[in-house]
Every structure is written in C-alpha cells, then in structure tokens.
C-alpha positions as CSV (number, residue, x, y, z in Angstrom):
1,X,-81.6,-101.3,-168.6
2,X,-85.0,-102.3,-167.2
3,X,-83.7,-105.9,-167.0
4,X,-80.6,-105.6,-165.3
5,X,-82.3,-103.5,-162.6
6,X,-84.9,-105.7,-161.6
7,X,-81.8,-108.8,-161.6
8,X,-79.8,-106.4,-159.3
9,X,-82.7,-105.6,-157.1
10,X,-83.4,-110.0,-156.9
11,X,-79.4,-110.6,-156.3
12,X,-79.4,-107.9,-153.5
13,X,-82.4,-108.8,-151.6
14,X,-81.0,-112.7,-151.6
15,X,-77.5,-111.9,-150.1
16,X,-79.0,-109.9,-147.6
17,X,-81.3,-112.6,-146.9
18,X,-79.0,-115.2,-146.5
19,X,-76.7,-112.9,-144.6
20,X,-79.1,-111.7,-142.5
21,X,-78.7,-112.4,-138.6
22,X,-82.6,-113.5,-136.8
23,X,-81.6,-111.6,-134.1
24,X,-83.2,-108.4,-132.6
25,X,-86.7,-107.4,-134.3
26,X,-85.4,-108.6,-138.1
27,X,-87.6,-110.7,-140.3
28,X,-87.2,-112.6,-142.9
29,X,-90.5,-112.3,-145.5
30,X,-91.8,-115.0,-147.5
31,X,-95.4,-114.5,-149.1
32,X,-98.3,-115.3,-151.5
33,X,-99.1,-111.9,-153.3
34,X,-102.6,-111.6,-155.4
35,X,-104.0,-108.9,-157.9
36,X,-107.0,-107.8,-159.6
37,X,-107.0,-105.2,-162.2
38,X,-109.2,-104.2,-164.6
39,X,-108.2,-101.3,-166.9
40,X,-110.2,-99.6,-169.5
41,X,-106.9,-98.2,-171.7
42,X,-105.9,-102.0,-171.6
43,X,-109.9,-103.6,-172.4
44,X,-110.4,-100.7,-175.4
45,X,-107.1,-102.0,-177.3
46,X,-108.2,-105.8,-176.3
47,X,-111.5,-104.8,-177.4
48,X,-109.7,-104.4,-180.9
49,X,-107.8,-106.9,-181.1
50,X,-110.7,-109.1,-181.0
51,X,-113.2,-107.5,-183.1
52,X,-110.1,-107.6,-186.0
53,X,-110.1,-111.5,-185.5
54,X,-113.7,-112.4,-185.8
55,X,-112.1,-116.0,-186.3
56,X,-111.3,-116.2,-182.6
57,X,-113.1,-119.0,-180.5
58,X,-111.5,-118.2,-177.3
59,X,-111.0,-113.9,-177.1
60,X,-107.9,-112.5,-175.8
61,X,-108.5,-111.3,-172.2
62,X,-106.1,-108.2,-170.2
63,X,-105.4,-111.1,-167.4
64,X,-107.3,-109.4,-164.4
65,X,-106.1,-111.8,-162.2
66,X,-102.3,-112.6,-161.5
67,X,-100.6,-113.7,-158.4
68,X,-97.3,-114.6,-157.2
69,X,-94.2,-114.4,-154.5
70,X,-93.5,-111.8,-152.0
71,X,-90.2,-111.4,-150.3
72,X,-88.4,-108.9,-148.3
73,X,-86.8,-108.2,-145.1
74,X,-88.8,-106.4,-142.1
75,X,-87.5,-104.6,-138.7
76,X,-89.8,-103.9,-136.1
77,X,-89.1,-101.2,-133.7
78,X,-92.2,-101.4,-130.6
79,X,-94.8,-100.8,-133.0
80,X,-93.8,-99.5,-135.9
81,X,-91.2,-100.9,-138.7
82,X,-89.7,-100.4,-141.7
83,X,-89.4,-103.2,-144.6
84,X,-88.1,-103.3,-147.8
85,X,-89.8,-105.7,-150.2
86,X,-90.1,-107.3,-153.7
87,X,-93.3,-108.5,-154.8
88,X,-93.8,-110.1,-158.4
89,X,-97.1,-111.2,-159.7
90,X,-97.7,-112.7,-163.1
91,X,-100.9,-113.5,-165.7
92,X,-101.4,-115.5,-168.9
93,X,-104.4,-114.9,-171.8
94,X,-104.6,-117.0,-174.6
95,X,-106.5,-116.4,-178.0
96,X,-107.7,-119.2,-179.8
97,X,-108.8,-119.8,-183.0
98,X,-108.8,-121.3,-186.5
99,X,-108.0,-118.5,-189.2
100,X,-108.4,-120.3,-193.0
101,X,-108.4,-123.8,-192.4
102,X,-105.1,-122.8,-190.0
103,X,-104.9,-123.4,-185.8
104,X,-104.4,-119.7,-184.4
105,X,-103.1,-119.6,-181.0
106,X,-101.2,-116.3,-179.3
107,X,-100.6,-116.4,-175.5
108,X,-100.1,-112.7,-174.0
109,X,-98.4,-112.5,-170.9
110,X,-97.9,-110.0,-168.1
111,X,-96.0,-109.2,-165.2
112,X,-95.2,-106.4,-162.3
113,X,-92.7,-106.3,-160.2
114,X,-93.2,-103.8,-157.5
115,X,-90.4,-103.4,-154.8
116,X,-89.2,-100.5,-152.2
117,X,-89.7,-99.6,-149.3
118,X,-92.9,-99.9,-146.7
119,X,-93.2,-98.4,-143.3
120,X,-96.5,-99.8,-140.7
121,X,-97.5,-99.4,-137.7
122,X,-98.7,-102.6,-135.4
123,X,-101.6,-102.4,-132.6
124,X,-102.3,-106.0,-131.7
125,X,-103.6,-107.6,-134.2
126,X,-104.3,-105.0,-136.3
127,X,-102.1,-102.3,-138.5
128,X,-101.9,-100.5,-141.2
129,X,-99.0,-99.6,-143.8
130,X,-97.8,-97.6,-147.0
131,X,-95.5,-98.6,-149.2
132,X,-93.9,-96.7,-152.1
133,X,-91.3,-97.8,-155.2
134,X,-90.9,-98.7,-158.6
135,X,-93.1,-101.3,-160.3
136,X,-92.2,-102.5,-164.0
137,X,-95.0,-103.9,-165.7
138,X,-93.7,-106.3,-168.8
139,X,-95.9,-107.3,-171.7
140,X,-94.5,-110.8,-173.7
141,X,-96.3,-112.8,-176.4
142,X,-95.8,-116.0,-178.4
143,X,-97.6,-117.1,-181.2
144,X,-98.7,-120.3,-183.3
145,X,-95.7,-121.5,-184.8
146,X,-93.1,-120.0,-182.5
147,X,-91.0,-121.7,-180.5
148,X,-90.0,-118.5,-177.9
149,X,-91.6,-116.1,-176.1
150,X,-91.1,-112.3,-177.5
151,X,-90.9,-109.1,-175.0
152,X,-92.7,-105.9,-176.2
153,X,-92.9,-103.9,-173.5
154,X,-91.2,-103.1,-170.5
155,X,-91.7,-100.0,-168.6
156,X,-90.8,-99.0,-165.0
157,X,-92.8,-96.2,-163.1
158,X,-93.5,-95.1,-159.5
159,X,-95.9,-96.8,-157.5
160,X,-97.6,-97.1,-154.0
161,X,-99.8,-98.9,-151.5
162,X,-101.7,-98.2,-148.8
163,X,-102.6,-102.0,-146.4
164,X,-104.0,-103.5,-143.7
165,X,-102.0,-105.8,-141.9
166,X,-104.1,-108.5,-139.7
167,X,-100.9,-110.2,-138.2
168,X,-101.0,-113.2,-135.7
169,X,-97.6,-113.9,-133.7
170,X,-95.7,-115.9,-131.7
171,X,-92.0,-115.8,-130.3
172,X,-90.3,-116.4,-133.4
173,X,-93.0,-116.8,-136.3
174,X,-95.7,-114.4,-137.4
175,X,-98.4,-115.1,-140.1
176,X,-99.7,-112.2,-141.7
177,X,-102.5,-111.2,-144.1
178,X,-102.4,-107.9,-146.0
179,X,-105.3,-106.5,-147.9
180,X,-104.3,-103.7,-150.2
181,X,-104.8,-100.7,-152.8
182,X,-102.6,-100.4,-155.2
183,X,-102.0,-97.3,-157.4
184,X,-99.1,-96.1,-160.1
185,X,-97.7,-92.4,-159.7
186,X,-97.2,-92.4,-163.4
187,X,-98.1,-93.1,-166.2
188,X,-97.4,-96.2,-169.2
189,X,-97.1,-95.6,-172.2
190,X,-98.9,-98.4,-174.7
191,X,-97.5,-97.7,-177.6
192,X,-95.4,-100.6,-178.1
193,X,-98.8,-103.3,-176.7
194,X,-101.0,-101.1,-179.4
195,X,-98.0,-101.8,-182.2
196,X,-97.8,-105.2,-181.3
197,X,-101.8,-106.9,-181.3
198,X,-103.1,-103.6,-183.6
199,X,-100.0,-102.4,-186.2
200,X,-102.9,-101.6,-189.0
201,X,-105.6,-100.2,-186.8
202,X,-105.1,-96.4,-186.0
203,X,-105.4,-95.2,-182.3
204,X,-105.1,-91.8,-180.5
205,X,-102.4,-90.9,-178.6
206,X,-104.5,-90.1,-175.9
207,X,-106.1,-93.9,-175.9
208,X,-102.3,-95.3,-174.9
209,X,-101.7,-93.6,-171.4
210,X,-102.6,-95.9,-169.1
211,X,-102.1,-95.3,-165.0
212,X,-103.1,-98.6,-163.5
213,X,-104.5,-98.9,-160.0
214,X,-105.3,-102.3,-158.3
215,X,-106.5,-104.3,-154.9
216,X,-105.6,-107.3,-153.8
217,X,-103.8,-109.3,-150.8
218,X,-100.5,-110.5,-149.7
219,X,-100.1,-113.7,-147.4
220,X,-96.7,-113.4,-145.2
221,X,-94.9,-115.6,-143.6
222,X,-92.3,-113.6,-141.1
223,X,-89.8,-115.5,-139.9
224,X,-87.7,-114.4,-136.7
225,X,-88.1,-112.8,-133.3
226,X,-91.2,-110.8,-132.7
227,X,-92.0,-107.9,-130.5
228,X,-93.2,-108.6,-126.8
C-alpha cells in the first residue's frame, strides 16, 4: 500500500508540473536535498549485527549521511507562500568480510521520502518556514550471492520541519538554500530491520521504537516569476 502511495504522490506532482502555467507568483522547484542522522535505536541493533560477525573487515554502518532530489511546486503571495513538496534522500552501507574461507558481502540500504505541504515567510533575503507530511523510511538489503535487492521494511509516519530559507532572486529565477531540522511525529517500528540482520539474537520490545530526528539542507532551484 506504501508503494503505490508514494508512486501516486511522484505521478501527481509530475502532471502538475508539466501542466503548470509560469505565470503569476508559481514556481517550479528543483533541488539538492542532504541529511545527517545518527540514531541510537538504529547504532544498538548495528552494534549487533557486528559484534555477531567478528569475521567482518569492513562493519556495517546506519548510513548517516544520504542525500538526494527535491521537487515541488511553490506560490508566493507578497511575502509569504505556500508549497507542496517531495523530497527523497537515499544511503548505502556495506559489510565486508570473509566468513570460512567464503567472500561475505551485504549492502543495507535506506531511503525517506518526505513530502506535504510547507508554508514560509520571505523578508529579503532571509525567511523562515515549517513544513509538515508523511515520510516513509524503507530499509532494502542484498547479500553475497544474490542477484536482487530484498525490501524489509517500509513504514510511513508523520513528519515535520522547521527552515531557513537564504533565497537570492531575480525576475524569473531564484536560487535558494535551506538549512533545516527535521523531526518524525511518530514512531517506527524495527521489528522487521531487528528480524532481518539479528533473527537469533533476542531484543526488547522497547529497544525497536525508533523516532528519528535529523538536520540538514536543501539547495533549490525556483523557476518562474518572482515577487517585486
């Protein structure tokens, strides 16, 4: 369900992008989005994972850092305005080893997709802006010897942001950059990550709740008229 969702939400915002008129105070949004995370519930079961593989030459890491695309579609009004966005970032870890005589390699991957709505306010140069929406966070993994990439986790939750926005315009471009805080208003369960990398080692319930927070910075690129 989680899947066709997040499609529906990528199909929508690209027919309203291509239908979208540059006149008025509409913008078209194209951006570089990066994150940094670093969360305990995620290091402890890491943490395992390693110490159970004391074969491992290269330890599995909780990819702090992942970046990717922002998009969305932006309409100012004076100083204030309203957007509604779709940001996806994505990070790879990799444990490597030899394990009896035999090359052991697992790649973990990870990726959010965060999208809703933002509203900001604009005073010259500087603003600031909160967003809120739904961010799935997806958990895939492929190991020596196969040939496809598995999913084991995919879990959607309530999210916001609170920004910045340092934002240099001219008539019909502006080029923004948005530092930001990050934070989920619920919570994941890790179940299916702790069945996957630990299905012999007990853990407590309580150990598999995670509610991720996260800084980073977006890069825009807003493409239409702009305010006077």
């Amino acid at each position: 369900m989680l899947k066709s969702n997040s499609t529906r939400v990528y199909i929508i915002a690209v027919l309203l992008l291509i239908g979208l008129s540059l006149s008025a105070q509409f913008n078209i949004k194209v951006g570089y989005e990066y994150n940094r995370s670093n969360e305990e519930t995620l290091a402890n079961l890491i943490n395992k994972y390693n110490t159970e593989r004391p074969f491992l030459e290269a330890n599995l890491d909780q990819a702090k850092n992942k970046s990717g695309v922002a998009l969305g579609i932006r309409y100012r009004y004076y100083t204030a305005a309203i957007e509604m966005f779709a940001h996806r970032s994505t990070g790879d870890s990799e444990a490597i080893g030899i394990d009896n005589g035999v090359s052991f390699k697992e790649t973990v991957s990870t990726a959010n997709l965060y999208y809703g709505l933002a509203l900001e306010n604009q005073f010259g140069i500087i603003g600031f802006g909160a967003s809120m929406g739904y961010e799935t966070l997806k958990f895939k993994t492929k190991v020596t010897g196969s040939s496809k990439t598995r999913e084991f986790l995919n879990q959607r939750e309530l999210a916001s942001r609170l920004y910045l926005n340092f934002e240099f315009a001219s008539d019909a471009i502006a080029f923004s950059i948005k530092p930001y805080y990050h934070f989920s208003l619920g919570e994941y369960d890790l179940v299916p990550f702790k069945n996957e990398i630990l299905p012999n080692v007990d853990v407590n319930a309580a150990d598999l709740v995670m509610k991720p927070t996260s800084w980073g910075i977006t890069v825009i690129l807003y493409n239409g008229r702009q305010p006077n």
